[in-house]
N, C-alpha and C positions, 0 to 999 in steps of 0.2 A: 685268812684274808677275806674280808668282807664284799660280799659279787655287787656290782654295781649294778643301780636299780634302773629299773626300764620306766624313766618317766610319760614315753611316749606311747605304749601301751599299757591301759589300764582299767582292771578290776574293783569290785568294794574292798578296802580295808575291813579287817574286823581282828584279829589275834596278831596278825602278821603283814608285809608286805604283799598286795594280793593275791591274799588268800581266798577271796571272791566271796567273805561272810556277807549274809545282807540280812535282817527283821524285817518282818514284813507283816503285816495284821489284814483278818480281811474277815467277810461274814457269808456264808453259807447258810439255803434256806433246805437246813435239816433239824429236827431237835438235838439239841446234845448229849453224848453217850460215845461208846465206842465207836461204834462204826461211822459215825461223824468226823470222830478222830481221823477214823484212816481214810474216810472219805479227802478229808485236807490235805492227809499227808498223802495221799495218789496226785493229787489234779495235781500239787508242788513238782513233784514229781513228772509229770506228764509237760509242764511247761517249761521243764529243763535244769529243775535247782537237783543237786546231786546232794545227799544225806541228808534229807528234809526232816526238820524234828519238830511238832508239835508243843511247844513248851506253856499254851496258854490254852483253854476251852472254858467259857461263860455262856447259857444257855438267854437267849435273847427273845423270850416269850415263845409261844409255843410253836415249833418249827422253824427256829430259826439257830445258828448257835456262830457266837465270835472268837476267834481263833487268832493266838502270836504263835507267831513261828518261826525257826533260822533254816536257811539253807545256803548253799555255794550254789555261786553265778561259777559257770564253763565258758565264759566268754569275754572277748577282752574288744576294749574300746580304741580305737585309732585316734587318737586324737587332730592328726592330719585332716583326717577328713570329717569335721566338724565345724559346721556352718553355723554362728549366732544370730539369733532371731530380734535385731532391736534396733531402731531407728539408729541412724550416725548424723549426729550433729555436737556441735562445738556447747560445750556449758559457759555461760559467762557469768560473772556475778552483778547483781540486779541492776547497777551502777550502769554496767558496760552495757549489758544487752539495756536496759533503756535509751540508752546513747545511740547505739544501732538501730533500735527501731525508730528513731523519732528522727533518724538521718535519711532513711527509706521510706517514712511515712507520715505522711501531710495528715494523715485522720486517726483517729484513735481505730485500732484493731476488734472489729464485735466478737464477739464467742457465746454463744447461747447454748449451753447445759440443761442435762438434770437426765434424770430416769426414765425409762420408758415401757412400757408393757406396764407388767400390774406391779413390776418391779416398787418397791414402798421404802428400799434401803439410802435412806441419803448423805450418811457418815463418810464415804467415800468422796462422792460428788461436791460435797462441802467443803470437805479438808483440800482438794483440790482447787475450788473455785475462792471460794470465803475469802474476806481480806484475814483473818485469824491463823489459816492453814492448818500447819500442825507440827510438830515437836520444832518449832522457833522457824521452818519456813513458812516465808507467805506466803498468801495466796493468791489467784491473778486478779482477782479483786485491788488488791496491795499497789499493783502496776499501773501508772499513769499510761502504761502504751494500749492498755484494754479496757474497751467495754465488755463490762461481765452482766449478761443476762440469765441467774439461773432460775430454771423454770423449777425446780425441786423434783416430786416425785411423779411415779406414773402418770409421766405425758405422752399423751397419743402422737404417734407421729406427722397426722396431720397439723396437730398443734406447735409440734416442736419445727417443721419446717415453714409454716405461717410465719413465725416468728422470725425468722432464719430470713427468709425471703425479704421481712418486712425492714430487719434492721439492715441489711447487708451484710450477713456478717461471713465473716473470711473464716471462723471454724467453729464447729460443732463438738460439743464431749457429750460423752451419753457413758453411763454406770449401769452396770449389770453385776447384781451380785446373786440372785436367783438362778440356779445351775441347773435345777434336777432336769432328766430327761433332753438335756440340751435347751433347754427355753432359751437362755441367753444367746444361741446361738441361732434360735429361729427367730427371734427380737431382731437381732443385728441384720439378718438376710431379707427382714421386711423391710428394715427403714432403708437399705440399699435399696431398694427395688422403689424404693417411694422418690429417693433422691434423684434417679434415674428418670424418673417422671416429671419432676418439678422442674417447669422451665426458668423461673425466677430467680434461682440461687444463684449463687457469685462463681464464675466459671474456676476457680484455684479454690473453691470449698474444699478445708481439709477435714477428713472425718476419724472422731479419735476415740477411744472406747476404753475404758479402763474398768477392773473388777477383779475378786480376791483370784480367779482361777482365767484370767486373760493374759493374754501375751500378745508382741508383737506378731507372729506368726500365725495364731489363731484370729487375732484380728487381718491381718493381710486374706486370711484363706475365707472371708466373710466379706470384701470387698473393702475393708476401710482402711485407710491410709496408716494409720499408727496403732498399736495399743499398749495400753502399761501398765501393769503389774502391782500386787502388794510391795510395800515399799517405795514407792514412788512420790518424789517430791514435787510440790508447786513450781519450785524453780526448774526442772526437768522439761515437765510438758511447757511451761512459758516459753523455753528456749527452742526446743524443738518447733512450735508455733512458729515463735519470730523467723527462724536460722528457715523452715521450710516455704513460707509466706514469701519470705525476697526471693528467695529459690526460683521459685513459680512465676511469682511477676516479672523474673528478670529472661524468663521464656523456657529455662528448663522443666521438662515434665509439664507442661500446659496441656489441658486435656482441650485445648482450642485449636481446630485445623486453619484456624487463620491465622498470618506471622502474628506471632507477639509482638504486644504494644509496649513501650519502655516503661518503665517501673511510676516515672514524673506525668508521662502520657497517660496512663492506666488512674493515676488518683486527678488525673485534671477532667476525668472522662470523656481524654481525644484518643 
């Protein structure tokens, strides 16, 4: 009789039903030899994989050496208590959210883009912004409900809030694809810190951050409102814009201690 499987706690797959197998690749700064070997195969060990095996060693110039290796996780996941990290809003197809936005909105939506730091990667920011997008979605370029301003690469933040200020615009994307050492993450804690200071800006600024190694969660834990990920389509963050924009003007989450204005009130600027 075959024992019924526990989908609610759970391990890595790898031979069997969690069996707890995982690969794992990583680089040590030792030259490669033996005692490098069991150098990897300890610290495996020390951080909880049980029968750690060494199946890979390539010596990575001098003092350095990279390492595959398997071991078993002893630990199992709850899935009960697992919290997802990603905006919730409704996806509409281009059609319908244009409908919506041009029901709630008397003026075309600004968005002013691009890169910032010495950040110089613009393939992201593009695919996002560009009316071309990417693999057949468009981009917010594409959408009659937006003005797209993108600034391209490393823009200083005084530049990219200048602009911000100047057009009105209701949300910001900034790309970070430059990781090492956390840069992108000490990029993002300036431009908050700058936003925070700019009296000019439109009081519902949404601030949005996308990059190969960003998340919703990592962007919240840096002060900005959204972030998205590899994978992420034009039609995603468009909708999220529009669906969180009426949100705001309609007085939920208004970072304004004054009552909110009604959404007709707000674009007639009474």
């Amino acid at each position: 009789m075959t024992q019924k499987k526990d989908r609610q706690h759970i391990r890595p797959y790898g031979d069997h039903w969690n069996d707890g197998k995982i690969q794992l690749s990583f680089t040590l700064p030792i030259s490669a030899g033996e005692k490098a070997k069991e150098a990897a195969r300890i610290y495996l060990e020390k951080i909880g994989f049980e029968q750690p095996q060494i199946v890979s060693m390539e010596g990575m110039g001098e003092g350095y050496s990279f390492f595959v290796a398997y071991g078993t996780a002893t630990f199992f996941i709850d899935l009960d208590h697992i919290k997802t990290h990603k905006p919730e809003f409704p996806i509409l197809p281009y059609e319908e959210l244009s409908k919506l936005a041009k029901e709630n909105f008397r003026k075309k939506i600004v968005i002013v883009g691009g890169t910032i730091g010495s950040d110089a990667h613009t393939v992201g920011i593009d695919a996002i912004l560009s009316i071309k997008g990417i693999a057949g979605d468009k981009g917010l370029e594409y959408y009659p409900i937006f003005q797209v301003v993108n600034l391209r690469a490393q823009v200083s933040n005084e530049v990219l809030l200048r602009k911000a200020a100047e057009l009105g615009a209701e949300a910001i994307l900034v790309s970070q694809f430059v990781t090492q050492q956390d840069q992108h993450l000490d990029n993002l804690r300036s431009l908050n810190k700058a936003i925070k200071k700019e009296t000019n800006l439109s009081p519902h600024l949404l601030k949005i951050v996308g990059g190969p190694r960003m998340d919703h969660r990592i962007a919240k834990s840096v002060g900005f409102d959204a972030g998205f990920g590899p994978g992420t389509k034009p039609s995603e963050v468009a909708n999220y814009i529009v669906h969180e924009l009426i949100r705001r003007h309609q007085g939920h989450g208004s970072s304004q201690k004054e009552k909110p204005r009604s959404l007709l009130g707000w674009l007639a600027g009474k």
